[in-house]
C-alpha positions in Angstrom: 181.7 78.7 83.5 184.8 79.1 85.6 187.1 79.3 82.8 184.7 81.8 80.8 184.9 83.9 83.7 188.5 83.7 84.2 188.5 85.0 80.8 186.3 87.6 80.9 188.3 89.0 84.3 191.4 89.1 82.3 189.9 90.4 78.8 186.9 92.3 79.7 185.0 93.6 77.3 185.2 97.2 75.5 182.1 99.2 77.4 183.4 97.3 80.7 185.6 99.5 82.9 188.5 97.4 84.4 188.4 100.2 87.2 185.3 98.6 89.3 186.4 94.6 89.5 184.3 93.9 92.3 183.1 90.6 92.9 179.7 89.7 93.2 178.5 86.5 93.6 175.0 85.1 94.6 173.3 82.2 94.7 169.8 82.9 93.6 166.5 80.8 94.8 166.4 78.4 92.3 169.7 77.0 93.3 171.8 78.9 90.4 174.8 81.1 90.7 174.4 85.0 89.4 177.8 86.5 89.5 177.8 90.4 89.6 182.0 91.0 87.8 183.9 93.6 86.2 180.7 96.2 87.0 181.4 99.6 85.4 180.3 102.2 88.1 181.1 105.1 85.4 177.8 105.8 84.8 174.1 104.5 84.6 174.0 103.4 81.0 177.6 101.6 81.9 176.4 99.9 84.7 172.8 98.7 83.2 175.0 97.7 79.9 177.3 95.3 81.8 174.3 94.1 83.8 173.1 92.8 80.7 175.9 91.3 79.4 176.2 89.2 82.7 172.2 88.4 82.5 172.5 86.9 78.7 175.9 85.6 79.9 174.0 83.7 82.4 170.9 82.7 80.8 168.5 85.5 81.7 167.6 87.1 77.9 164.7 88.6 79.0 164.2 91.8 81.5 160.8 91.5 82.0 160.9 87.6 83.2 163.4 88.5 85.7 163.1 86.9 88.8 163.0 89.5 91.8 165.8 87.3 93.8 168.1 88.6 90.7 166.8 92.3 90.8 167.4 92.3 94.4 170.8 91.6 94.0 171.4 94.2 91.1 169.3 96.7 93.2 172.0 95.9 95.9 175.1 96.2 94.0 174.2 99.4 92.3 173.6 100.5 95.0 177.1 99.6 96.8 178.6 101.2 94.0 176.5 104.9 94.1 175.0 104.5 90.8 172.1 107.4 90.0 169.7 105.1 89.1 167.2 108.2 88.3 169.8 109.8 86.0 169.3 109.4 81.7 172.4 111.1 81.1 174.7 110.0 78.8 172.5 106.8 77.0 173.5 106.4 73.5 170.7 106.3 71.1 171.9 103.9 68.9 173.5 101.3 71.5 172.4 97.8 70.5 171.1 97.2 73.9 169.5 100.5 74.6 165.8 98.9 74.6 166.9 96.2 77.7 169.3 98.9 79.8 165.8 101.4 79.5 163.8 97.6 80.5 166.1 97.0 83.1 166.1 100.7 84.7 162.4 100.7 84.8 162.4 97.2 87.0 164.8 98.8 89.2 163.2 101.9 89.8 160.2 99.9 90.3 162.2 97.7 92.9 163.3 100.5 95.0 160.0 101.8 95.5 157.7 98.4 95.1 160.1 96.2 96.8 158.0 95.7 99.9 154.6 95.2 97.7 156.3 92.9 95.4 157.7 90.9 98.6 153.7 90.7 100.0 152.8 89.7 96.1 155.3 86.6 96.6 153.9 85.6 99.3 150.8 86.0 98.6 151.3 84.1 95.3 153.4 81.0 97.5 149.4 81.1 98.9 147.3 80.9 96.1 145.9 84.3 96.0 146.1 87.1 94.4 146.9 90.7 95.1 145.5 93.7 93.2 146.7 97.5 93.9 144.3 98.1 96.2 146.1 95.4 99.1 148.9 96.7 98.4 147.6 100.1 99.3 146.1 99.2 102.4 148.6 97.0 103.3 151.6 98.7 102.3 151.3 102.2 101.6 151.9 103.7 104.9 153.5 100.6 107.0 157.4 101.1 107.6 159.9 98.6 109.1 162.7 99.5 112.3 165.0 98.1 109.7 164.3 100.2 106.4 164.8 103.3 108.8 168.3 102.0 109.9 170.0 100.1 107.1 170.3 102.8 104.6 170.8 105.7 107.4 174.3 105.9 107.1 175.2 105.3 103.2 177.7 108.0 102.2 175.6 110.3 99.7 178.0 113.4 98.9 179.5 111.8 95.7 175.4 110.9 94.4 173.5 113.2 92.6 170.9 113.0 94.4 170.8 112.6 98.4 167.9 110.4 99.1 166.3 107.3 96.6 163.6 106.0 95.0 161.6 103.8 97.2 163.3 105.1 100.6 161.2 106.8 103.8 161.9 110.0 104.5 160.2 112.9 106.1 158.9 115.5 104.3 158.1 119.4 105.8 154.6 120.1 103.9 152.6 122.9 104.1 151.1 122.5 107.8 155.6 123.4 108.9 155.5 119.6 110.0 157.7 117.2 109.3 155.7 113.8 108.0 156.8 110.5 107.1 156.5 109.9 102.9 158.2 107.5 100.8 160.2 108.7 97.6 158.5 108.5 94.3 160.2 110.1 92.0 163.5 112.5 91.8 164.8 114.9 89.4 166.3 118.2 88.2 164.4 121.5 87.5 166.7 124.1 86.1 170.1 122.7 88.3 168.1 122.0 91.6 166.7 118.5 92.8 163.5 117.9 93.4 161.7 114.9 95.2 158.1 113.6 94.3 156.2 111.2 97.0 152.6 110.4 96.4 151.0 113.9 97.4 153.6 116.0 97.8 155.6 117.3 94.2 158.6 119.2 93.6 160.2 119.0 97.1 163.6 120.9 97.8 166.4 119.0 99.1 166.0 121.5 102.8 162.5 120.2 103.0 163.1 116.5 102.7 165.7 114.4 105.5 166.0 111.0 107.0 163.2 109.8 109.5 163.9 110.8 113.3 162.9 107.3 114.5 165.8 105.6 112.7 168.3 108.6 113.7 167.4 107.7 117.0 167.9 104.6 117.0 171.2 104.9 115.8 172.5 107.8 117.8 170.3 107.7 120.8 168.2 110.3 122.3 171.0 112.6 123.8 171.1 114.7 120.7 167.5 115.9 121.2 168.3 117.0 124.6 171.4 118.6 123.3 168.3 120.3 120.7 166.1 121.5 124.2 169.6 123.2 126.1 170.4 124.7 123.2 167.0 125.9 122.5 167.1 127.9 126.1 170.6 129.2 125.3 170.0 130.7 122.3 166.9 132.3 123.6 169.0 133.3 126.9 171.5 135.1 124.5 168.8 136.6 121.8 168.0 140.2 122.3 165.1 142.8 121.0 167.8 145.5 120.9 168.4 147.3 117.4 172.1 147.7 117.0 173.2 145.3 119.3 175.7 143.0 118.5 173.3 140.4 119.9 169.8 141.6 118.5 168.1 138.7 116.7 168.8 140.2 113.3 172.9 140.6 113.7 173.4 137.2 115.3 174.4 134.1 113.0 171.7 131.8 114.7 173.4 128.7 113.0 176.8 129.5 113.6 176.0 129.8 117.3 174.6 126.9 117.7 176.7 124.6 115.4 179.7 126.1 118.0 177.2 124.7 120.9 177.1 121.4 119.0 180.8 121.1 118.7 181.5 122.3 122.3 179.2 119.3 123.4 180.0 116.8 121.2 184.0 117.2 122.0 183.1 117.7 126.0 185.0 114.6 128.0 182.1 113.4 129.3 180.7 112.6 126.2 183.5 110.3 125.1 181.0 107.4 124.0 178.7 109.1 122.1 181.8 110.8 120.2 183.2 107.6 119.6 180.0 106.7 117.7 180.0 109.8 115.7 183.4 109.4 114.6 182.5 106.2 113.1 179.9 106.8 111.8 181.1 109.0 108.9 180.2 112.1 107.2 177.3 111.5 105.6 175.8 109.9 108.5 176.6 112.6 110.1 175.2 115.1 108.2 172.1 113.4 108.8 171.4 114.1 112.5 173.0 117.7 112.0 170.2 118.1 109.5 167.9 117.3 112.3 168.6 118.6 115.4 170.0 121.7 113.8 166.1 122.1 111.5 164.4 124.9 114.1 167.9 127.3 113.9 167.9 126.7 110.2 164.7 127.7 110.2 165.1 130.8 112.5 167.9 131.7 109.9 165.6 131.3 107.1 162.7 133.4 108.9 165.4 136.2 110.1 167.1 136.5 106.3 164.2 135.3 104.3 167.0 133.4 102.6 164.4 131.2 100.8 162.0 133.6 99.8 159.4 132.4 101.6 159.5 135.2 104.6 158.7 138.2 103.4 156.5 140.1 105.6 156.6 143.4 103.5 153.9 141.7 101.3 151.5 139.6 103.4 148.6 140.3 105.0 148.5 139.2 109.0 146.2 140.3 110.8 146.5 142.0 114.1 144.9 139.2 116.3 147.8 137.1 114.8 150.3 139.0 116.2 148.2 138.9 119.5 148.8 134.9 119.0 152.5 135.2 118.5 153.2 137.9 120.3 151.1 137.4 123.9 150.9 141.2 123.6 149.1 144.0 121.8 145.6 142.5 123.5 144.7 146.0 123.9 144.0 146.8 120.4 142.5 143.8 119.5 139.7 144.6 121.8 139.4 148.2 120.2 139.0 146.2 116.5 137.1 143.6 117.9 134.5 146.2 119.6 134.9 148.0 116.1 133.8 145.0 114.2 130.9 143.6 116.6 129.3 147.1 117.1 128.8 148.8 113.3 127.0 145.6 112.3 125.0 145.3 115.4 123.9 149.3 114.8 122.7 148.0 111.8 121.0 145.3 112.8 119.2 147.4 115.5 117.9 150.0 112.3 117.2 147.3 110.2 114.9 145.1 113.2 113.8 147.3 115.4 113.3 150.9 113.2 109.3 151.6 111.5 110.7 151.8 108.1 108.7 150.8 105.1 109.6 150.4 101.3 107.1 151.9 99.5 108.8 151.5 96.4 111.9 149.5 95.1 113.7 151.5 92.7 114.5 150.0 89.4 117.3 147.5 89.1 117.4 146.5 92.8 116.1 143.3 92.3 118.6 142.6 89.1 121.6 143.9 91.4 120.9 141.5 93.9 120.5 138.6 91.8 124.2 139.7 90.3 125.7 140.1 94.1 124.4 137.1 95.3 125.9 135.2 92.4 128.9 136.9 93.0 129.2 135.6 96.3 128.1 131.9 95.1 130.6 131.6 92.5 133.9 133.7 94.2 133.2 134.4 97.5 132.0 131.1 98.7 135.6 129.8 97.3 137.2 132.7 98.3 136.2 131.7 102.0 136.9 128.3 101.5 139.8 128.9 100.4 140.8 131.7 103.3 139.4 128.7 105.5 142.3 126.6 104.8 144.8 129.4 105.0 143.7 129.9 108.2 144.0 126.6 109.9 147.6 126.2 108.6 147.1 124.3 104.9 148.4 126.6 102.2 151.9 127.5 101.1 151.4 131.1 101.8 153.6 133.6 104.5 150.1 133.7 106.7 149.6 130.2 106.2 152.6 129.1 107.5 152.8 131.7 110.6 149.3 129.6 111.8 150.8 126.3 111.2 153.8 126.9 113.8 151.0 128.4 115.9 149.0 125.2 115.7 152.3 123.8 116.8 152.6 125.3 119.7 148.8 124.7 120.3 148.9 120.8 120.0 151.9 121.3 122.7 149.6 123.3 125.2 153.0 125.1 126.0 151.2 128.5 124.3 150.3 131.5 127.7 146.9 132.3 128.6 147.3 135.7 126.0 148.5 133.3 123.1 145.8 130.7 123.7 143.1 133.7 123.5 144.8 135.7 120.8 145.0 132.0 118.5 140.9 131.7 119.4 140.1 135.4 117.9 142.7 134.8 115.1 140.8 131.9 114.2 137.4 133.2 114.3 137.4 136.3 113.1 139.3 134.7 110.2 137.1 132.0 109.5 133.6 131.7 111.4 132.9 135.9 111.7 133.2 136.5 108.2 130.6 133.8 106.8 128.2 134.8 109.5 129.0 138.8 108.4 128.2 137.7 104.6 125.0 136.0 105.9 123.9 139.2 107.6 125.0 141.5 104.7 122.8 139.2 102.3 119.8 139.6 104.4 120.6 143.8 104.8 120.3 143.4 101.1 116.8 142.0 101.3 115.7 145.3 103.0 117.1 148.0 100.6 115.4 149.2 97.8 117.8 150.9 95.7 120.8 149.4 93.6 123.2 152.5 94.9 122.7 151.4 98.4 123.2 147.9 97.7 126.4 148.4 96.4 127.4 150.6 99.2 126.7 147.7 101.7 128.9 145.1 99.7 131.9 147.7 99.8 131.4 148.9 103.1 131.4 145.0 105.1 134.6 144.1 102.7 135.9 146.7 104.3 135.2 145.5 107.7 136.3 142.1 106.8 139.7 143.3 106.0 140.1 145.9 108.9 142.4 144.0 111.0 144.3 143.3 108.3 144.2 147.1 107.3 145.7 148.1 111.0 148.4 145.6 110.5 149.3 147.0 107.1 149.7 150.3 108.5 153.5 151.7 108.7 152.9 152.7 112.7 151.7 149.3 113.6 155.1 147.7 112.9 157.1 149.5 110.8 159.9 147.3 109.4 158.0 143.7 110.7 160.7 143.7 113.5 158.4 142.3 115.7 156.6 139.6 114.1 159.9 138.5 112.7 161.2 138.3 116.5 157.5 137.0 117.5 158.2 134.1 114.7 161.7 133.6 115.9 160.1 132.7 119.4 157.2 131.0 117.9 160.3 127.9 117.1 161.7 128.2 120.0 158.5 127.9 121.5 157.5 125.1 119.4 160.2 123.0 119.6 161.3 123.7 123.6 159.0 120.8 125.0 158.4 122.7 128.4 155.6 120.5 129.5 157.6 117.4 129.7 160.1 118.8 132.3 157.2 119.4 134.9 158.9 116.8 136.8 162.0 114.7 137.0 159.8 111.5 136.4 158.0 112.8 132.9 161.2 114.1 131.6 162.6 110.8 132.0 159.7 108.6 131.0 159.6 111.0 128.2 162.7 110.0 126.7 162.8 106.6 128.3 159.9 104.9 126.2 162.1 105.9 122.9 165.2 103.7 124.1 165.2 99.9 124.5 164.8 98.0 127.7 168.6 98.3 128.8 169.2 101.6 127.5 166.2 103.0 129.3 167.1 101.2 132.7 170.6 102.6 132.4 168.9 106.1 131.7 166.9 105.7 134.6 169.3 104.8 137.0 172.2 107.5 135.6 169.1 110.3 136.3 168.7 109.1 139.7 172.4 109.1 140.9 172.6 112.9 139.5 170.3 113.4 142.4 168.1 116.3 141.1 165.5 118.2 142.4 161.8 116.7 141.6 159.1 118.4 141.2 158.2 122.0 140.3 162.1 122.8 140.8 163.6 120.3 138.2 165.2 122.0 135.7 163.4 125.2 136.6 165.0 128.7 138.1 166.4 132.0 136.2 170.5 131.6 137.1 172.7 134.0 136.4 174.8 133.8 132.9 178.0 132.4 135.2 176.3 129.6 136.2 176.3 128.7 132.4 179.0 126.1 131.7 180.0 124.6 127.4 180.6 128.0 126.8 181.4 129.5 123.2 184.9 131.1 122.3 183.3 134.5 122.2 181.2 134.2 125.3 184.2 133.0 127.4 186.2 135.9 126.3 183.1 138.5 126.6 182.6 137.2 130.1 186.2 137.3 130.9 186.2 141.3 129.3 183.0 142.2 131.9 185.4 140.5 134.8 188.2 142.7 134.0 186.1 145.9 133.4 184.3 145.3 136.5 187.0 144.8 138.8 188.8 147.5 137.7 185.9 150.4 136.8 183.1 149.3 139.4 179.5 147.8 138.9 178.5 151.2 136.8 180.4 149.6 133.6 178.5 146.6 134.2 177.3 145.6 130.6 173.8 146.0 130.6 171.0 143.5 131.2 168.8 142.1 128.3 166.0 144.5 127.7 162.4 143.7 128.6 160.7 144.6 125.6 156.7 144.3 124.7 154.6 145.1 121.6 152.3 147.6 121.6 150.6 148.2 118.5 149.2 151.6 118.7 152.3 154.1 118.4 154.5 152.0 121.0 151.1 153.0 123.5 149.7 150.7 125.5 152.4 148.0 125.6 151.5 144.8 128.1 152.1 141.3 128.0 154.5 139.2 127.2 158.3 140.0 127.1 160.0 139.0 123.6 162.9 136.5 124.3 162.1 135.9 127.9 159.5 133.2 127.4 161.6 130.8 129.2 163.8 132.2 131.8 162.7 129.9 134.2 163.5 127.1 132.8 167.2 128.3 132.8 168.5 125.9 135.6 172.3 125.7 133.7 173.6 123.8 136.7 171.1 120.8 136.5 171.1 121.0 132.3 175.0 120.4 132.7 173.9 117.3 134.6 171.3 116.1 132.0 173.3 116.6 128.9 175.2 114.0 129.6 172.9 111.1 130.8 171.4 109.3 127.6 173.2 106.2 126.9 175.1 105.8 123.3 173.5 102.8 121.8 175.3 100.0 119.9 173.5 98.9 116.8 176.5 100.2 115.0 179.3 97.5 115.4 183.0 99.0 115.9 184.0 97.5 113.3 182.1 99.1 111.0 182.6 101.0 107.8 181.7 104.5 107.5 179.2 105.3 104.5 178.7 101.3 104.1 175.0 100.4 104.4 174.8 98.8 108.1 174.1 95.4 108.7 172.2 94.7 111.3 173.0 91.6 113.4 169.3 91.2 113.9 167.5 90.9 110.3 163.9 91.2 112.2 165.0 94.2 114.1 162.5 96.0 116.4 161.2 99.3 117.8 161.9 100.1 121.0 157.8 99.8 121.9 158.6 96.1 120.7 156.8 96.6 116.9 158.5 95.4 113.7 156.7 97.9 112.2 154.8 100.9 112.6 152.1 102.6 110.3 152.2 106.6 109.3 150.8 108.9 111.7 149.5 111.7 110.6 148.0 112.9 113.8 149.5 113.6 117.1 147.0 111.9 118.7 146.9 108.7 116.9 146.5 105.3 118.7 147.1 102.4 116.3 145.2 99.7 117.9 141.8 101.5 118.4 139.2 102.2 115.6 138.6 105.8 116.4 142.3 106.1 115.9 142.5 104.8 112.9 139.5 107.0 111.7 141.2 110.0 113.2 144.5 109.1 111.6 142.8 109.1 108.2 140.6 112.2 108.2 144.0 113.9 109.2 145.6 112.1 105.9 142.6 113.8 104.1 143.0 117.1 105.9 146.7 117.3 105.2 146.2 116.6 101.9 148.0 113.2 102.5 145.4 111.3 100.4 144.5 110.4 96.9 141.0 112.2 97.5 142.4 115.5 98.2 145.2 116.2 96.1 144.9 119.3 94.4 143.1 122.4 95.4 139.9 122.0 93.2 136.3 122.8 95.0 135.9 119.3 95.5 139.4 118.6 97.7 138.7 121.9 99.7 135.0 120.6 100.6 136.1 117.2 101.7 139.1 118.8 103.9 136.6 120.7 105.3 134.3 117.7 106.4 136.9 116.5 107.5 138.4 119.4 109.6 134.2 119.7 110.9 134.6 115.9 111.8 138.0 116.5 114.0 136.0 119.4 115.5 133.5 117.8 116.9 135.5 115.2 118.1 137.7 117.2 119.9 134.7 118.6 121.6 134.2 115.7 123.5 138.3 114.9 124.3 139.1 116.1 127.9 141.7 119.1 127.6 145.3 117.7 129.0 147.5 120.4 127.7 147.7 124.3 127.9 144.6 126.7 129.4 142.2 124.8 130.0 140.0 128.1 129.6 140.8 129.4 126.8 140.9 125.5 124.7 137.7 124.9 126.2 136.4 128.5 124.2 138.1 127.4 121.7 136.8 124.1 120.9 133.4 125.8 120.9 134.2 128.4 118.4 136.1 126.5 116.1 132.8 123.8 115.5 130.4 127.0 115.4 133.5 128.4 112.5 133.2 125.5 110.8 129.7 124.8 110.1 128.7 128.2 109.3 131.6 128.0 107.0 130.1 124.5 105.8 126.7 126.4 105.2 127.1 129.8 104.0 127.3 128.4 100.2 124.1 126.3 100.7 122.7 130.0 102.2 124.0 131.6 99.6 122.5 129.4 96.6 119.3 128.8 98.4 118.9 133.2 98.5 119.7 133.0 95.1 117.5 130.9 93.8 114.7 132.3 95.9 115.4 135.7 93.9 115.5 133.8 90.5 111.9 132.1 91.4 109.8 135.0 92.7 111.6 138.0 89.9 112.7 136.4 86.8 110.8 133.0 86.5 107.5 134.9 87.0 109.0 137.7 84.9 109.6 135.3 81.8 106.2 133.4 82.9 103.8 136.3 83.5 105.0 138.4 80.8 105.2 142.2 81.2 102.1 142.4 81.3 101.6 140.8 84.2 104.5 142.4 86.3 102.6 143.9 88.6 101.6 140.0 89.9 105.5 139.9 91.0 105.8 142.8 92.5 108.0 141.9 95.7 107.3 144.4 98.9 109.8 143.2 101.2 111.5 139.6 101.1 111.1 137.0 98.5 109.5 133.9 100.8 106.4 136.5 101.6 
């Protein structure tokens, strides 16, 4: 064997590149050696061809017997040496060994992605049982390890063609603008761009998929995302509502400003350790965390330039009481629309109840109208309102969709203001809830009218009035060039991602970011927080200071301030450059404006002097040796490497509110999974997925009903929590009212029609409703 290989290392063969003599060798389980030499990294069809040359070389002759000690060692070297083990390029047709290279790319494929199921299967098997697909599901499918978060983290990806694998955790931003944790399929090309597949979610750009935040922070620590929170303030310190400015939010490169924050940070001497780390760690690890702490600005830019075609507000709908739940303004027409669609159908509910009006004779056709409106509304409009059900709550990939979800956001972090919270309550029913119970009512109007003319005019007229606030918004005086719900948006991320509520008080901030290090790094935390001796209480990190209390200033700001010195000194106070405008929406012709300043959400929170302190608290943990190789996989000292709550592993949480260990967790968890459209059950949007998310979505409801309110107005939630489980069991029973009318019209007009004959029509005459 030894002299074969000499050989062989001296006269390789033709399709084996001399370039990549690396040596590999293993000893595999059953006590024999598998050596890994010569490997030609040129390309896939290379690679799998020498791997099978080695394999028959060394007694293996056939792919699908292949113990998974050996594919885990191929699975390890191609992936050392970057091959694209999801590319089909270049594989000759009429290569002798085509049929084993496609055999062996199939295993591998199926290792990357099974490896942890076909690990349980092994040890299941070493038992005596079995395991079918449905254990591996349960016990599998949405369980991750500390380890499989870290060890890949930092593998230099530029030179791959694509950035992530098949088989590794990543997060994924889905429909609902959150980022959840999926593992990788399937990847591929469509027309030039790469696409992910994991189970649910298909055809995933590369923007919307990154590495999972719990294994960044374990590698870089948790002083990035407090970089993420400063930054957050100082953007929205410098952001203006000002057209023309050099600073309004539509001039301003969002991401170039805050990549100069990152640097000025990173570089600052006080942050020697953590830049040390960095360093090290290379680029493509890099890349990584920029990727996440850098998302909401990305975002912002995407929102502002609608650089993804996925912002544009010139062709959407929103309505008016979702700018009220951006915005915090604009309340004052909401009430006028509100009062406009609550009174016209009460008049008519007054005529129709309380008025001495009889039919004396239903004119001919009303009764075969009716049957054809109420079918209309069984076979569209039920799904139509279904389907505008789920747009509403945050589960489509549509412009309106998406503005709810970041609202929903905001909601979940109770950080939303008392106009906000009560402007997110009326969006949501008079999107959802209002309109079923309006339908309802229209049917029964219908029951009372006895000509086909007027029937029709009551359909037209309450689509009308379902669509009004939509109608206002669409209007070119309401908000002419979507300025304002582009800047409401902008604010809607900063507001979302600015975690307001956990600076309450010097002790929550730091447990906050404490329970995410380990046991040393959080006492050293702890104890670096105390010695900055900051205020507790209502004053930590709160107070408006002035602009030259700000210190990591940019290039541009240090010159600018430096400018306003100079001019002030020498011209007086009156060339002062002006404050930031305090601007408010009002809807109505720039009338009536109240509420809410845009971009001055947080100025109390603007306490520069204590941020410089925080910034540079969080230890810089050491998981990453110094000696280590940048874009090398990292190998962990500890093989059985923890969580900082102490868990080897954690399972995929798809609600916020998630608890692990308890049932009703666990329940919760999954009808989330079916809401989100996480599961098997709902993938799709057929009838059958949009009923079950809706059960679900009823279920969560209810729930929530009975879970004491912790975050945000405690008023307005409470309101809330009513109206959204009234929403969504009239939505749940307008298609059962709808049928039920039907059918009622079918039995007492056509079915005693076709029974009774025509002769007999005057039996089924029908004075007034079809149960009398």
């Amino acid at each position: 064997f030894i002299l074969f290989a000499f050989f062989q290392s001296n006269n390789p063969p033709q399709h084996i590149g001399t370039s990549a003599f690396a040596k590999m060798v293993e000893i595999t389980s059953d006590g024999t050696i598998f050596d890994l030499d010569c490997l030609d990294a040129s390309s896939t069809y290379h690679a799998l061809s020498c791997t099978i040359h080695f394999l028959e070389m060394d007694g293996h002759s056939s792919i699908e017997s292949l113990p998974t000690d050996i594919l885990s060692i191929i699975f390890d070297k191609f992936e050392e040496e970057q091959i694209d083990l999801s590319s089909y390029a270049d594989f000759p047709n009429d290569a002798l060994d085509r049929e084993k290279c496609v055999a062996l790319l199939a295993r591998l494929q199926n290792f990357g992605y099974l490896g942890s199921m076909m690990d349980l299967a092994i040890e299941q098997s070493r038992l005596g049982s079995s395991v079918g697909p449905n254990d591996f599901d349960k016990r599998t499918k949405d369980i991750y390890t500390a380890v499989e978060l870290i060890e890949d983290a930092l593998i230099e990806r530029s030179q791959d063609k694509h950035r992530y694998g098949i088989g590794e955790w990543v997060e994924v931003r889905d429909d609902s603008m959150s980022w959840k944790l999926a593992k990788i399929e399937n990847t591929f090309e469509v027309r030039g761009q790469r696409v992910y597949d994991t189970e649910v979610d298909h055809d995933l750009r590369e923007s919307e998929v990154r590495w999972p935040k719990e294994g960044l922070r374990l590698i870089f620590g948790m002083g990035p995302w407090i970089w993420q929170q400063w930054a957050c303030l100082r953007l929205e310190n410098r952001l203006r509502y000002e057209e023309g400015h050099e600073e309004d939010f539509e001039n301003i490169d969002i991401l170039s400003y805050t990549k100069e924050l990152w640097e000025i940070w990173l570089t600052d001497s006080r942050n020697k350790s953590f830049r040390a780390l960095y360093n090290r760690i290379g680029t493509s690890g890099q890349q990584e965390l920029l990727d996440h702490i850098l998302a909401p600005f990305d975002l912002m830019d995407e929102v502002v330039s609608n650089s993804d075609g996925k912002w544009d507000f010139s062709d959407t709908d929103v309505s008016i009481y979702t700018y009220i739940s951006i915005l915090g303004s604009g309340f004052t027409e909401g009430i006028i629309v509100v009062l406009i669609q609550f009174a016209t159908p009460s008049a008519l509910a007054l005529y129709y109840f309380f008025s001495e009006r009889e039919v004396t004779e239903v004119a001919l056709g009303t009764r075969e109208m009716l049957f054809a409106i109420l079918l209309y509304y069984l076979t569209k409009v039920t799904r139509d309102t279904i389907g505008n059900f789920l747009n509403v709550t945050g589960f489509y990939d549509t412009l309106s969709s998406r503005l709810r979800s970041l609202r929903q956001i905001v909601w979940d972090n109770g950080t939303d203001s008392l106009f906000q919270s009560l402007g997110y309550t009326f969006d949501f029913v008079m999107n959802t809830g209002y309109i079923c119970i309006l339908y309802i009512f229209n049917m029964w109007i219908l029951f009372n009218v006895s000509d086909p003319f007027e029937i029709l005019g009551a359909v037209l007229f309450f689509e009308f009035l379902f669509d009004l606030d939509e109608e206002i918004a669409r209007s070119r005086w309401w908000d002419e060039d979507k300025r304002y719900i582009r800047a409401g948006v902008v604010g809607l991320i900063l507001q979302s991602t600015i975690k307001q509520k956990e600076s309450v008080t010097k002790t929550a901030f730091v447990n906050k970011y404490a329970k995410c290090m380990n046991q040393e790094h959080s006492k050293i935390f702890k104890e670096k927080m105390k010695a900055k001796q900051l205020p507790d209480g209502s004053d930590f990190l709160r107070g408006n200071e002035s602009n030259g209390n700000i210190g990591l200033l940019t290039i541009q700001e240090e010159v600018d301030m430096f400018r306003e010195n100079e001019k002030v000194k020498i011209l007086g106070d009156e060339y002062r450059e002006p404050e930031k405008k305090r601007v408010s929406f009002g809807g109505l012709g720039g009338l009536m404006r109240s509420g809410e300043a845009i971009f001055h959400r947080h100025e109390n929170f603007r306490a520069w002097s204590q941020w410089q302190e925080v910034l540079f608290c969080c230890p810089t943990p050491t998981i990453v040796p110094h000696a280590f190789k940048s874009g090398t996989k990292l190998q962990l000292s500890d093989g059985d490497f923890k969580f900082p709550d102490g868990m080897r592993a954690h399972k995929v949480n798809y609600s916020s509110r998630y608890e692990g260990r308890k049932l009703s967790g666990a329940f919760e968890n999954w009808l989330w999974k079916v809401l989100n459209r996480k599961s098997p059950l709902t993938v799709g949007r057929g009838i059958i997925a949009q009923i079950l998310q809706l059960a679900s979505y009823a279920i969560l409801s209810f729930m929530d009903l009975f879970r004491r309110t912790r975050k945000g107005n405690k008023f307005s939630r409470f309101i809330y929590k009513i109206y959204n489980l009234t929403s969504v069991l009239v939505q749940i029973c307008f298609p059962f009212v709808t049928a039920a009318l039907l059918i009622s019209v079918y039995i007492t007009e056509f079915y005693c029609i076709i029974n009774l004959s025509f002769s007999g029509l005057e039996e089924c005459k029908i004075e007034k409703y079809p149960w009398q």
